[in-house]
N, C-alpha and C positions, 0 to 999 in steps of 0.2 A: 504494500500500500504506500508506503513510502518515496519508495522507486516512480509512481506514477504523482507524485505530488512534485517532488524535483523535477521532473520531467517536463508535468505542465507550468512547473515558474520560470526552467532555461524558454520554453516557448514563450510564454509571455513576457520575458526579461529580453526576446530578441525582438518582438513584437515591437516592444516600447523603443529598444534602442533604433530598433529602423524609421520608428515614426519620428524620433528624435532627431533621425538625421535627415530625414527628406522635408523635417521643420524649420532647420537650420539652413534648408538650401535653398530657400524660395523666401527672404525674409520678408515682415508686412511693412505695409510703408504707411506710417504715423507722419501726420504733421505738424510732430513735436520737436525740439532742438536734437543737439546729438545724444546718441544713448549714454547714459551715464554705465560706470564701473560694473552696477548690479545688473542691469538690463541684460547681460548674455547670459544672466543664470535664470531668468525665467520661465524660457523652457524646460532646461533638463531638470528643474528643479519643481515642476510640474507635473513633468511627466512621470518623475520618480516617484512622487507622492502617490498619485491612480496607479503605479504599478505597484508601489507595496500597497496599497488599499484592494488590490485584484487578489492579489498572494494571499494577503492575510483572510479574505473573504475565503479564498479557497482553501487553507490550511484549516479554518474553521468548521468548512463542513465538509472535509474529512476526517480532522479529530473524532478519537472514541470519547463519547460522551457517559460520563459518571450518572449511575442510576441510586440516588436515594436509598436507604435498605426499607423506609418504609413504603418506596414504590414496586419494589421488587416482587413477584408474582410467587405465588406461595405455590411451590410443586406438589406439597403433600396431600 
């Protein structure tokens, strides 16, 4: 189960970084002054956040989830 959960986060981690790069290569045109220092980290800094927010969504519902003992089904 593990195996398939690192699996789908290298896909989605290559997912992000190619959006990342074909973001980077058509930049938008603001009709603001010049970008300041922080301004190039917008994207990647964006797109990292939705892609640990994707991972973390999906490591969550694969996690084994703890069953209570007073919800636990009486075999006897």
């Amino acid at each position: 189960m593990a195996m398939r959960v690192s699996a789908l986060g290298a896909v989605i981690a290559a997912t992000v970084l190619a959006t990342a790069a074909a973001a980077t290569a058509r930049p938008l045109a603001l009709p603001s002054g010049p970008p300041g220092p922080l301004d190039s980290l917008a994207t990647p800094v964006g797109l990292t956040a939705v892609g640990l927010g994707v991972v973390g969504m999906v490591a969550g519902a694969f996690r084994k989830k703890k069953v209570q003992p007073e919800n636990q089904r009486k075999t006897s």
